[in-house]
Biopython code that builds the backbone (N, CA, C, O; Angstrom):
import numpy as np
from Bio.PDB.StructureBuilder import StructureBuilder

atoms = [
    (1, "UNK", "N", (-27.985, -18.612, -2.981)),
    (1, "UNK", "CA", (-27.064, -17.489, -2.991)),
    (1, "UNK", "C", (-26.861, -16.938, -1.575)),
    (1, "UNK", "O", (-25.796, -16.505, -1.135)),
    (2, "UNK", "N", (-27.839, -17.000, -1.030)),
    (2, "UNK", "CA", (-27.960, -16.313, 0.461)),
    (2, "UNK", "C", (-27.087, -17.357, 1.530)),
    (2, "UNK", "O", (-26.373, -16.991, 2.464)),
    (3, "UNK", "N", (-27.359, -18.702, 1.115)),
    (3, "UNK", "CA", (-26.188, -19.840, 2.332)),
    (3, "UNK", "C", (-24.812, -19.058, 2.099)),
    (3, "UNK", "O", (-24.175, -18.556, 3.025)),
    (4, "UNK", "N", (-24.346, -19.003, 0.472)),
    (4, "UNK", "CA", (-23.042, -18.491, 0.027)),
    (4, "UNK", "C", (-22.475, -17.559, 0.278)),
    (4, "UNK", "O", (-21.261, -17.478, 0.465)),
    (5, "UNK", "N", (-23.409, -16.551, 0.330)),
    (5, "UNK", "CA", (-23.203, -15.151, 0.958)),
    (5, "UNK", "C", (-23.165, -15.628, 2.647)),
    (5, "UNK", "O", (-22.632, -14.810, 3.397)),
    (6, "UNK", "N", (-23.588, -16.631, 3.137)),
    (6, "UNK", "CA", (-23.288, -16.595, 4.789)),
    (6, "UNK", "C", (-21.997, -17.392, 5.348)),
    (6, "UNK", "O", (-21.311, -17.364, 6.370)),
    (7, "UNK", "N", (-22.036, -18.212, 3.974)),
    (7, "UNK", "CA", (-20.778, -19.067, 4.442)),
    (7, "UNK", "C", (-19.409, -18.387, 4.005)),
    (7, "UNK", "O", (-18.354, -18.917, 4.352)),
    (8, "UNK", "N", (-19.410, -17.224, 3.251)),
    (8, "UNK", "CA", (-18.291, -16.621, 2.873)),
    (8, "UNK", "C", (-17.846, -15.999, 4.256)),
    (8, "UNK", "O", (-16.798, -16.190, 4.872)),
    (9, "UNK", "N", (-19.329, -14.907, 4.693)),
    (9, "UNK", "CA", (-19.051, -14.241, 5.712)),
    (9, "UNK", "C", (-18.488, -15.349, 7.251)),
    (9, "UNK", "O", (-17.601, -14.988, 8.025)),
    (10, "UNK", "N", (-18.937, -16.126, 7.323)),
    (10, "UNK", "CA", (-18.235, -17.182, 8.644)),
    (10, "UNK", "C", (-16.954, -17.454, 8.210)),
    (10, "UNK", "O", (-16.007, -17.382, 8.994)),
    (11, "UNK", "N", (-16.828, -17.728, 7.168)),
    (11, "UNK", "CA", (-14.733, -18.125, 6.717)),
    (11, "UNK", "C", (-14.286, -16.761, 7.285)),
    (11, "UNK", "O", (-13.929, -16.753, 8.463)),
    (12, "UNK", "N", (-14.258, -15.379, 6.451)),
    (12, "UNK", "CA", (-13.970, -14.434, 7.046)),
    (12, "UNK", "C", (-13.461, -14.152, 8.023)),
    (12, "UNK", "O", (-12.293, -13.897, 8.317)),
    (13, "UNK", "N", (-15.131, -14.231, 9.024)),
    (13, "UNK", "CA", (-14.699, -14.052, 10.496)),
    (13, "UNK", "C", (-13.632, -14.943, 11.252)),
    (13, "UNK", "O", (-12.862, -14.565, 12.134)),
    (14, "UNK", "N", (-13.761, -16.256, 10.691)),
    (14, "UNK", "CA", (-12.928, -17.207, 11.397)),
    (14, "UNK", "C", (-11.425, -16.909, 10.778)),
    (14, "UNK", "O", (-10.356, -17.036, 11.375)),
    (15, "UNK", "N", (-11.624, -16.504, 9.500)),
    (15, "UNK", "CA", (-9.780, -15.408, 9.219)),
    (15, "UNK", "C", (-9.336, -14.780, 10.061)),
    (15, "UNK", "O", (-8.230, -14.968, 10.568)),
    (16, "UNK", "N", (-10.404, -13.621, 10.458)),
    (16, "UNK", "CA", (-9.529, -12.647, 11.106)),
    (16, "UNK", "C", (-9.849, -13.281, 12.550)),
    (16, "UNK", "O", (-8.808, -13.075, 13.173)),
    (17, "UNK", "N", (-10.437, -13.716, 13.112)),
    (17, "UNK", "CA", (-10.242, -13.926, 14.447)),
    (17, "UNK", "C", (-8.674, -15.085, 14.315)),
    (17, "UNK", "O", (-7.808, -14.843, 15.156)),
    (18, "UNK", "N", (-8.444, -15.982, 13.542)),
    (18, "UNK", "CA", (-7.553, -16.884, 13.858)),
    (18, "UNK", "C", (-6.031, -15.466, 13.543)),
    (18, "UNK", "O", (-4.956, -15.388, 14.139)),
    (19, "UNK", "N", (-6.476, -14.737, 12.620)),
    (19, "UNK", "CA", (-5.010, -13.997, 12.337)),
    (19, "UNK", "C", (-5.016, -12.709, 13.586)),
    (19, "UNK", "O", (-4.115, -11.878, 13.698)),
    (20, "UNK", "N", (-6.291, -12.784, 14.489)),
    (20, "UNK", "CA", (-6.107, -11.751, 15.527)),
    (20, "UNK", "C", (-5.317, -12.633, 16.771)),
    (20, "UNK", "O", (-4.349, -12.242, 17.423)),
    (21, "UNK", "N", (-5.833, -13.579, 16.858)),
    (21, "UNK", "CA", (-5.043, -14.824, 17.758)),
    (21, "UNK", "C", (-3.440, -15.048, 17.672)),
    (21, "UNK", "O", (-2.611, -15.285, 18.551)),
    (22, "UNK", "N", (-3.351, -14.915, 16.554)),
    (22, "UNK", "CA", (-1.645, -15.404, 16.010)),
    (22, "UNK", "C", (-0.877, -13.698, 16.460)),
    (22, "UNK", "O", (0.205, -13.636, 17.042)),
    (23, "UNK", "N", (-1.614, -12.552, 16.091)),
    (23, "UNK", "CA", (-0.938, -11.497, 16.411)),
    (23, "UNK", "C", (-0.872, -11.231, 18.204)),
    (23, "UNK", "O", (-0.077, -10.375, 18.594)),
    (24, "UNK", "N", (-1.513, -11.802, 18.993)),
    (24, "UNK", "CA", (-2.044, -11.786, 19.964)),
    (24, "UNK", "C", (-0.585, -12.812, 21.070)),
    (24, "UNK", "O", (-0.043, -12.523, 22.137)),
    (25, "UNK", "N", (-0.388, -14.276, 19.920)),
    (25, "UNK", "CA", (0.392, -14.869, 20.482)),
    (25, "UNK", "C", (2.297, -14.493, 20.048)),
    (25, "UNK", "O", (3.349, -15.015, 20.416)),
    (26, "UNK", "N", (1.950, -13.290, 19.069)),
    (26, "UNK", "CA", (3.621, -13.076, 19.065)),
    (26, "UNK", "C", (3.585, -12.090, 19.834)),
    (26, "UNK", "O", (4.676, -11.826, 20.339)),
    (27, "UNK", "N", (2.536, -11.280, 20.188)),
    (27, "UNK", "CA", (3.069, -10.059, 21.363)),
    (27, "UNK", "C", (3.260, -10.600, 22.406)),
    (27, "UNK", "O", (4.325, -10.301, 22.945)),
    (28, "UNK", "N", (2.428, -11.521, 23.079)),
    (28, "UNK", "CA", (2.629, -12.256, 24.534)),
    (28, "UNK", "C", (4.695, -12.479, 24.366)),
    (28, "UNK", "O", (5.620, -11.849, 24.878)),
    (29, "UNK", "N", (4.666, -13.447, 23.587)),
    (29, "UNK", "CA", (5.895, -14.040, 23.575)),
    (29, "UNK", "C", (7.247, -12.995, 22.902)),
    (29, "UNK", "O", (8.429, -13.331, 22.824)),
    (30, "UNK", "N", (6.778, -11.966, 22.569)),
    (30, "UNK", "CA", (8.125, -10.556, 22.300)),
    (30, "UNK", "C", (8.060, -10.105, 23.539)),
    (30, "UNK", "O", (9.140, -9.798, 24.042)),
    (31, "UNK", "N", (6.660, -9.915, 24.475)),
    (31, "UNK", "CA", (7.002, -9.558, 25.554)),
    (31, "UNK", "C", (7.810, -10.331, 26.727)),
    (31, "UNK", "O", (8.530, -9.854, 27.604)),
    (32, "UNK", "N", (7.453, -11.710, 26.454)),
    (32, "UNK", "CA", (7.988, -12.807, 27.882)),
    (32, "UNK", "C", (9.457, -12.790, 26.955)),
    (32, "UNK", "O", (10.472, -12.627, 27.631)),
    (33, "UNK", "N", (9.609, -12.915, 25.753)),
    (33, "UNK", "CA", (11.154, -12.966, 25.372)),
    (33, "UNK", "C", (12.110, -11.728, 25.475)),
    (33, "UNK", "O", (13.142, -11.792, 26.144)),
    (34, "UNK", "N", (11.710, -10.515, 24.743)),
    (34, "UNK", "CA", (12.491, -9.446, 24.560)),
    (34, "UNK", "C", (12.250, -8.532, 25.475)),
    (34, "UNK", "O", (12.649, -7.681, 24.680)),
    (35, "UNK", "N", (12.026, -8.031, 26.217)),
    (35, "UNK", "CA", (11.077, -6.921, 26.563)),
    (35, "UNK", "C", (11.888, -5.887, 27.425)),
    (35, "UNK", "O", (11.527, -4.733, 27.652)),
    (36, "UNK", "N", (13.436, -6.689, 28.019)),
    (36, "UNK", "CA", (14.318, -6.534, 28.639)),
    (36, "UNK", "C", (15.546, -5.946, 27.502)),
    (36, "UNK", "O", (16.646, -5.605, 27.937)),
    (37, "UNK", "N", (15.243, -5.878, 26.109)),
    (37, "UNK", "CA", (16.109, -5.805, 25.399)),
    (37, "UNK", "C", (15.119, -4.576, 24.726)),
    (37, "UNK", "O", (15.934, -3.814, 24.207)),
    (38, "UNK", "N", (14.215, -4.214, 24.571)),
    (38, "UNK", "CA", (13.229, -3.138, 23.554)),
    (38, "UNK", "C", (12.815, -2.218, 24.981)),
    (38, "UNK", "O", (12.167, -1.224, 24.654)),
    (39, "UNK", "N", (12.993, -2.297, 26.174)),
    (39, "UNK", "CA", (12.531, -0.648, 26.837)),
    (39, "UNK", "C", (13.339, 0.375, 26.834)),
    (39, "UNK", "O", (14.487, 0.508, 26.410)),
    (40, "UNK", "N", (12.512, 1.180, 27.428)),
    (40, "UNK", "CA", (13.515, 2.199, 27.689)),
    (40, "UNK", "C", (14.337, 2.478, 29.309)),
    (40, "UNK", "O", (13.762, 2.108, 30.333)),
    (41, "UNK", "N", (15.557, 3.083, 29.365)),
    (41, "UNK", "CA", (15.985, 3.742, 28.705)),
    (41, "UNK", "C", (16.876, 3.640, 27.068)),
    (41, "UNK", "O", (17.276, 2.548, 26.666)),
    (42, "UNK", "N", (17.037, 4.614, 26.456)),
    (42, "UNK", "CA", (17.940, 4.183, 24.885)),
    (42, "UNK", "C", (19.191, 3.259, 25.167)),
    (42, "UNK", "O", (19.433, 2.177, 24.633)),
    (43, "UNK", "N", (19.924, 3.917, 26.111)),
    (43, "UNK", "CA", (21.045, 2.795, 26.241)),
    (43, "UNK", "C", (21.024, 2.573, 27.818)),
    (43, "UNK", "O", (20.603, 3.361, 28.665)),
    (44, "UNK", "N", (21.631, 1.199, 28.026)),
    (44, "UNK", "CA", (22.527, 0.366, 27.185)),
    (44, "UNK", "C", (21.413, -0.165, 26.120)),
    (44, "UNK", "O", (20.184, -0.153, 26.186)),
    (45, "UNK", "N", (22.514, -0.748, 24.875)),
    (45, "UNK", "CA", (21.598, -1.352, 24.280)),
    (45, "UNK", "C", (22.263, -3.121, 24.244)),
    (45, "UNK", "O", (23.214, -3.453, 23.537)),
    (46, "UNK", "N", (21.723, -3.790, 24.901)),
    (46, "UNK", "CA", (22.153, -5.617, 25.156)),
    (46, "UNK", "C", (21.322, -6.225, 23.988)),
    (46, "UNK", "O", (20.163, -6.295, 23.581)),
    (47, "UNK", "N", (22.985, -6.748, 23.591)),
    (47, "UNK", "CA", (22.472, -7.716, 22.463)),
    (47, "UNK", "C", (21.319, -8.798, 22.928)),
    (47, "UNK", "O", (21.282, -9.264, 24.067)),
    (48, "UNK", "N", (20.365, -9.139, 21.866)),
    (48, "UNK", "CA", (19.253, -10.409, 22.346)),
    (48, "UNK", "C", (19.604, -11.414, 23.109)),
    (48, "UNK", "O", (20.767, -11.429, 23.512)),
    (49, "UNK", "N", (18.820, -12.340, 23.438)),
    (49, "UNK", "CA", (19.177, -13.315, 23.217)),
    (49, "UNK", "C", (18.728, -14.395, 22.245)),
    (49, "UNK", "O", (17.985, -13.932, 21.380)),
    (50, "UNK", "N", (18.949, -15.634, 22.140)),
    (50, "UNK", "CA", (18.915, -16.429, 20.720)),
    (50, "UNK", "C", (17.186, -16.812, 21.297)),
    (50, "UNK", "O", (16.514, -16.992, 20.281)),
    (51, "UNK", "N", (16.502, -16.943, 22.292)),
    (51, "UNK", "CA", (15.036, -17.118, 22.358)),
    (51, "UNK", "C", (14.311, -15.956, 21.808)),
    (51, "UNK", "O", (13.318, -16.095, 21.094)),
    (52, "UNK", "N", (14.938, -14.494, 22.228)),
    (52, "UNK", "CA", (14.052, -13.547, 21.462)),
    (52, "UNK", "C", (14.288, -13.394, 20.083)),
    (52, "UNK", "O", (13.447, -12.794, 19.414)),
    (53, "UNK", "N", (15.393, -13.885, 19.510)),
    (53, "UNK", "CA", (15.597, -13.433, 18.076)),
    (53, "UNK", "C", (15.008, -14.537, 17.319)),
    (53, "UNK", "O", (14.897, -14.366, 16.105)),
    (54, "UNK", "N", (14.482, -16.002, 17.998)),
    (54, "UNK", "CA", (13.621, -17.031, 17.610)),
    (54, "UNK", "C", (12.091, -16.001, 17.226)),
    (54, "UNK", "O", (11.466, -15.979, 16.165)),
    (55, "UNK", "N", (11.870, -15.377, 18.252)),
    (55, "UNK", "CA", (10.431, -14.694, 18.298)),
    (55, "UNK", "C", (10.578, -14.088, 16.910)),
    (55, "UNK", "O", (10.095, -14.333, 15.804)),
    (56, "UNK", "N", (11.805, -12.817, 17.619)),
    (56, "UNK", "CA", (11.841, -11.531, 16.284)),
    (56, "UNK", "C", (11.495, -12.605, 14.851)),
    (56, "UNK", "O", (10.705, -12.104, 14.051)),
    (57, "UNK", "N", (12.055, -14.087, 14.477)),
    (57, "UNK", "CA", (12.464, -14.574, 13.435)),
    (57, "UNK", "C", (10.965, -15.120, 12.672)),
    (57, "UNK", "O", (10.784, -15.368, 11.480)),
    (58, "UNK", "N", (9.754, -15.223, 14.096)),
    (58, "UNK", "CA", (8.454, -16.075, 13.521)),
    (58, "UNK", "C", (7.288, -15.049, 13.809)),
    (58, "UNK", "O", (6.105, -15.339, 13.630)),
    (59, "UNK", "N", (7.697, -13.901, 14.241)),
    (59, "UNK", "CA", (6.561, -13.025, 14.253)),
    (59, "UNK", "C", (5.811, -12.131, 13.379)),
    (59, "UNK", "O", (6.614, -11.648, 12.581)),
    (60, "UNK", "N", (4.712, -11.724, 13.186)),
    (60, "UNK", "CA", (4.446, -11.345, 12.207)),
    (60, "UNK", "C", (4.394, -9.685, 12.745)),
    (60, "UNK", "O", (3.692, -9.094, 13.566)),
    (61, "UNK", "N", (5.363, -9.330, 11.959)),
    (61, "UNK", "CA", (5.918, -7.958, 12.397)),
    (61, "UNK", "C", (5.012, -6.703, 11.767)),
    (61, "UNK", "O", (5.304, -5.681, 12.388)),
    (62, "UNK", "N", (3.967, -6.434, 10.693)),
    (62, "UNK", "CA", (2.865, -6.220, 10.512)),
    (62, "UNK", "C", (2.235, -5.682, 11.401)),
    (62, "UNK", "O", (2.083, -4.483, 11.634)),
    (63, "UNK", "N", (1.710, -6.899, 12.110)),
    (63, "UNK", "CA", (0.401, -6.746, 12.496)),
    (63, "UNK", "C", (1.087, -6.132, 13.929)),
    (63, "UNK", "O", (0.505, -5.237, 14.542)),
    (64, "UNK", "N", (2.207, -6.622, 14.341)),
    (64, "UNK", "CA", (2.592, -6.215, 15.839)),
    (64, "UNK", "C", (2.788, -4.566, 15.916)),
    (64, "UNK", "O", (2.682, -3.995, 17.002)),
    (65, "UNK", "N", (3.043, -3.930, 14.849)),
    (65, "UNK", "CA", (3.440, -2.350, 14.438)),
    (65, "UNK", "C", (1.828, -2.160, 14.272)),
    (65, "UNK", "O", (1.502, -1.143, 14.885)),
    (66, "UNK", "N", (0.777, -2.752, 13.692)),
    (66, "UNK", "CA", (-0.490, -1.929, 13.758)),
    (66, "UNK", "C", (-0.971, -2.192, 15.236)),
    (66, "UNK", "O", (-2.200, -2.227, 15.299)),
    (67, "UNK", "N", (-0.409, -2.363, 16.299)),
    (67, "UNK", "CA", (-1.119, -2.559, 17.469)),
    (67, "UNK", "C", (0.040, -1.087, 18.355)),
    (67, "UNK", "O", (-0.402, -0.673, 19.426)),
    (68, "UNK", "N", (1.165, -0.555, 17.922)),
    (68, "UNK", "CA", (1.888, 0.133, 18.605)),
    (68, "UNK", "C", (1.261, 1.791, 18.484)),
    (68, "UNK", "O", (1.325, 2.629, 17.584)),
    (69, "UNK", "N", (0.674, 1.791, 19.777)),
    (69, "UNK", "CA", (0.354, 3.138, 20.024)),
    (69, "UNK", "C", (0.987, 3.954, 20.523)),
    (69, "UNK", "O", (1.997, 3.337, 20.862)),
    (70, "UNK", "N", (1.207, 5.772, 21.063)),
    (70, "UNK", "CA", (1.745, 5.956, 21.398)),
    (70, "UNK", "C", (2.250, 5.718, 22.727)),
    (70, "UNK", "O", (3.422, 5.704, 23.103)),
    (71, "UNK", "N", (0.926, 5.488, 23.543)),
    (71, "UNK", "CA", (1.243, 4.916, 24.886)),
    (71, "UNK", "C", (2.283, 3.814, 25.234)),
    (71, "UNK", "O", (3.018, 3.893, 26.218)),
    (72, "UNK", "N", (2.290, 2.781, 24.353)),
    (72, "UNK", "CA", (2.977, 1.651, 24.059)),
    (72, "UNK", "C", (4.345, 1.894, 23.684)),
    (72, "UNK", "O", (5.176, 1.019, 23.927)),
    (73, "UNK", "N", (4.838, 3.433, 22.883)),
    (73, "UNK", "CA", (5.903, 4.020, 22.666)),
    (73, "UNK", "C", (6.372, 4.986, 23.734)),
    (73, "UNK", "O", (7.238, 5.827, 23.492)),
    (74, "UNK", "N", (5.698, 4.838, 25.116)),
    (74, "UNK", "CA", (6.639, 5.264, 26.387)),
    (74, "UNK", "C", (7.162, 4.120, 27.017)),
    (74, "UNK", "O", (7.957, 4.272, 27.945)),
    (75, "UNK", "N", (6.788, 2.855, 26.600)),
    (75, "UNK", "CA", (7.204, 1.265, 27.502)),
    (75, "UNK", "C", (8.465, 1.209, 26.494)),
    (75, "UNK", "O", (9.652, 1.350, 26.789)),
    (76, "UNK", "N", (7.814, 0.933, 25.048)),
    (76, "UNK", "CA", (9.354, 0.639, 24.333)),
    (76, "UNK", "C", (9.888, 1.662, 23.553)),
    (76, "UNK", "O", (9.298, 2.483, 22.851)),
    (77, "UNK", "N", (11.169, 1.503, 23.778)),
    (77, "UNK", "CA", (12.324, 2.393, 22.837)),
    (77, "UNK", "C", (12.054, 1.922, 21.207)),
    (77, "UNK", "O", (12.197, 0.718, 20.995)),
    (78, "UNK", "N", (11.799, 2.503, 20.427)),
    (78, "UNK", "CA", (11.608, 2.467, 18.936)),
    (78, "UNK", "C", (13.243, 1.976, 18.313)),
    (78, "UNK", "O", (13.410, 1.067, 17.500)),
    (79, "UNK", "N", (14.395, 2.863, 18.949)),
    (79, "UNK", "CA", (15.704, 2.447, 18.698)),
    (79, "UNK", "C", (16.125, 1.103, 19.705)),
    (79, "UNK", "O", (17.112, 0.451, 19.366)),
    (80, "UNK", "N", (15.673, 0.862, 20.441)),
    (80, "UNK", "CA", (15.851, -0.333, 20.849)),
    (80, "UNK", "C", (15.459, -1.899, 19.424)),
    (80, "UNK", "O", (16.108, -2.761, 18.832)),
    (81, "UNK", "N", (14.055, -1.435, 19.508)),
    (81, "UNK", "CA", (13.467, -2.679, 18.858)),
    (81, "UNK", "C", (14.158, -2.603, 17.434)),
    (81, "UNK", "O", (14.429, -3.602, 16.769)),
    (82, "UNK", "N", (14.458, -1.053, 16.973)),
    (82, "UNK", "CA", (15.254, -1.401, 15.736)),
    (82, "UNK", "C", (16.749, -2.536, 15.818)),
    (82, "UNK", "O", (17.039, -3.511, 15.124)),
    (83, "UNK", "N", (17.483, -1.869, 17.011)),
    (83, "UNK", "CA", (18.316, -2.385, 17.451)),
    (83, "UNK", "C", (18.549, -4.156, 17.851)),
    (83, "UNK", "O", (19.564, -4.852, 17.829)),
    (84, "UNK", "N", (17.272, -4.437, 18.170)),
    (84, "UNK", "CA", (16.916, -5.805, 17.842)),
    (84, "UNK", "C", (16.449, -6.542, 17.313)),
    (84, "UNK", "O", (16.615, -7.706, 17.676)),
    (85, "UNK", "N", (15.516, -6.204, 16.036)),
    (85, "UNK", "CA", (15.509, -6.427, 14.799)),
    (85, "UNK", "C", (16.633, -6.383, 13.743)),
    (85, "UNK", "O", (16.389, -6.806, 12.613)),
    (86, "UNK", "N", (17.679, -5.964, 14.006)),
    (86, "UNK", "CA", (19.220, -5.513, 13.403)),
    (86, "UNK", "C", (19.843, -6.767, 13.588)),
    (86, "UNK", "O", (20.204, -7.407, 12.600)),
    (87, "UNK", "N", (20.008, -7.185, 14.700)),
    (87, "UNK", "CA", (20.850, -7.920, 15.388)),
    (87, "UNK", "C", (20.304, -9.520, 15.120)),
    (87, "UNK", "O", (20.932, -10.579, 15.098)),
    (88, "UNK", "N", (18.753, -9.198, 14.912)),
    (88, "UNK", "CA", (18.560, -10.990, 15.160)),
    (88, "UNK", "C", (18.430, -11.390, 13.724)),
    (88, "UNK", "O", (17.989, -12.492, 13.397)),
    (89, "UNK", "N", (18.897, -10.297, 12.703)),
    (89, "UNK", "CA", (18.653, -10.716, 10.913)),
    (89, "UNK", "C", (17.361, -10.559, 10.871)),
    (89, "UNK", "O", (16.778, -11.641, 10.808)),
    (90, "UNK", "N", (16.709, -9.689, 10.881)),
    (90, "UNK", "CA", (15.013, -9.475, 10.422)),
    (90, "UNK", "C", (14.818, -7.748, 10.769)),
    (90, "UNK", "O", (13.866, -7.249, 11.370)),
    (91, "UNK", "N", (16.057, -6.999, 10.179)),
    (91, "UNK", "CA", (15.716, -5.781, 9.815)),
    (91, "UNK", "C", (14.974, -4.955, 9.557)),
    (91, "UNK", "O", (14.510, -5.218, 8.448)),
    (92, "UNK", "N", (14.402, -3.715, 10.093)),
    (92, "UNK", "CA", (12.994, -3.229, 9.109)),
    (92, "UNK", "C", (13.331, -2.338, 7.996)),
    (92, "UNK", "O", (14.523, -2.040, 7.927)),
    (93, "UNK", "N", (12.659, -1.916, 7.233)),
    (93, "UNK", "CA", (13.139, -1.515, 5.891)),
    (93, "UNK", "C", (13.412, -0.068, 6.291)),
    (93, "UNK", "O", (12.861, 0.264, 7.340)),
    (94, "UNK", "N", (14.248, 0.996, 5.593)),
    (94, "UNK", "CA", (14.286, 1.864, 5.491)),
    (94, "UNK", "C", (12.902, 2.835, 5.381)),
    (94, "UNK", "O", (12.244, 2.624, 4.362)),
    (95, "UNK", "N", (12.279, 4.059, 6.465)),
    (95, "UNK", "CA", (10.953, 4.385, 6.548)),
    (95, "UNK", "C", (10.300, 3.377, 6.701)),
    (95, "UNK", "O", (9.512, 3.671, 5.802)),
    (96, "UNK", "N", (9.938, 2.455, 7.045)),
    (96, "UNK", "CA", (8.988, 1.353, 7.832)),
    (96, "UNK", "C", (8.651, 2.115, 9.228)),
    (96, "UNK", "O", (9.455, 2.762, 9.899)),
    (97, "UNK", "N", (7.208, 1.878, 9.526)),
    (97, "UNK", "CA", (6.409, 3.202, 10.192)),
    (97, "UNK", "C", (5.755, 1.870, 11.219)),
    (97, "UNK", "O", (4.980, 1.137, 10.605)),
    (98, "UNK", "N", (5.893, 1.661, 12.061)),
    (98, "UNK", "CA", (5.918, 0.625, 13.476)),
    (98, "UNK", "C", (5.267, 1.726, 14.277)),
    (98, "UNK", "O", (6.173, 2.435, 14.713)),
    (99, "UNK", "N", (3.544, 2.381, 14.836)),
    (99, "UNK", "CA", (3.187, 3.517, 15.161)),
    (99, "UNK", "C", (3.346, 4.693, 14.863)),
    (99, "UNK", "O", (2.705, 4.995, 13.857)),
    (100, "UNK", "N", (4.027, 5.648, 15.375)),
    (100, "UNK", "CA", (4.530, 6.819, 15.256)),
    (100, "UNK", "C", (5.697, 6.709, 14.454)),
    (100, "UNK", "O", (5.906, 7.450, 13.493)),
    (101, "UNK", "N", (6.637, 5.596, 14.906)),
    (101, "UNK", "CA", (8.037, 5.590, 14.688)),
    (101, "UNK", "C", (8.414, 5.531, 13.263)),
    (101, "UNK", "O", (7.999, 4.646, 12.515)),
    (102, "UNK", "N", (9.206, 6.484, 12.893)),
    (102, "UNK", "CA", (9.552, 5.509, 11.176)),
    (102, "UNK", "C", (10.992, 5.177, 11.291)),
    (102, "UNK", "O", (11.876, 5.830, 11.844)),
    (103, "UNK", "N", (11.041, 4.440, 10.886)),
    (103, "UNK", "CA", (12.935, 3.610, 10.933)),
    (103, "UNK", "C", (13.279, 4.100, 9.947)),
    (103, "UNK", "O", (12.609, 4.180, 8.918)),
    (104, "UNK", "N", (14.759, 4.639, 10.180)),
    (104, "UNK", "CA", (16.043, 5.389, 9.844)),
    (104, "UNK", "C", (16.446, 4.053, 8.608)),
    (104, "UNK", "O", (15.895, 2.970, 8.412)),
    (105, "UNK", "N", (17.593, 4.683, 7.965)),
    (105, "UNK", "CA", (18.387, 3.648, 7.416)),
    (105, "UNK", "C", (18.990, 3.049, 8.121)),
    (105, "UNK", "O", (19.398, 3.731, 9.061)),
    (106, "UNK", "N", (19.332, 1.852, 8.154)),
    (106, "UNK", "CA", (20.001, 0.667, 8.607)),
    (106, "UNK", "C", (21.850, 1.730, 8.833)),
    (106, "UNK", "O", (22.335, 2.382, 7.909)),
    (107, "UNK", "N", (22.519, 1.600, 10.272)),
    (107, "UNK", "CA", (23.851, 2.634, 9.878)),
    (107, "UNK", "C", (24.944, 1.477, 9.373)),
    (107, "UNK", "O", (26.065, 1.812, 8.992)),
]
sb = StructureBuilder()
sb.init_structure("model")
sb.init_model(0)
sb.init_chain("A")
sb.init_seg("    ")
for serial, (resi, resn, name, xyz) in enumerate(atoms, 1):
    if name == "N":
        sb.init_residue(resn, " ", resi, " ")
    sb.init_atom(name, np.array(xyz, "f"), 0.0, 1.0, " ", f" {name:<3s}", serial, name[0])
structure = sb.get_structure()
């Protein structure tokens, strides 16, 4: 019982470290892709391009909103990233809470 109980706990860990890795590799790459399209100031607001809306399209948008602090919400515009989540077809839902931010209805 005790191997079982150890081998559960090693799958686990190797879960969340592989799903901390994967959240790890869509922020790198929203940042090297979009990052020029989600700061601030609010406007202008420039449509994506088709490499960042590849990102917006495989990222796991989750886990990237439980890493947005407020500090992180003086680098990016909240209406930006909505604004590019809009644009690349991967919308956030109406009240969807990305840190601080909660997203408006879609206009």
């Amino acid at each position: 019982m005790a191997k079982l109980m150890c081998l559960c706990f090693i799958i686990l860990t190797i879960a969340v470290a592989v799903s901390a890795d994967e959240c790890e590799g869509d922020r790198q790459a929203m940042i090297k892709e979009c990052a020029k399209y989600q700061k601030w100031p609010a406007n202008p607001k420039l449509n994506p391009s088709d490499k960042c809306c590849a990102v917006w399209q495989k990222a796991n948008i989750p886990c990237l909103c439980a890493g947005v602090t407020k500090e992180k919400e003086k680098i990016w515009c909240m209406e930006k990233v909505a604004y590019v989540a809009n644009f690349c077809k991967k919308p956030f839902p109406h009240g969807y809470k990305c840190g601080s931010y909660t997203f408006p209805p879609l206009a």
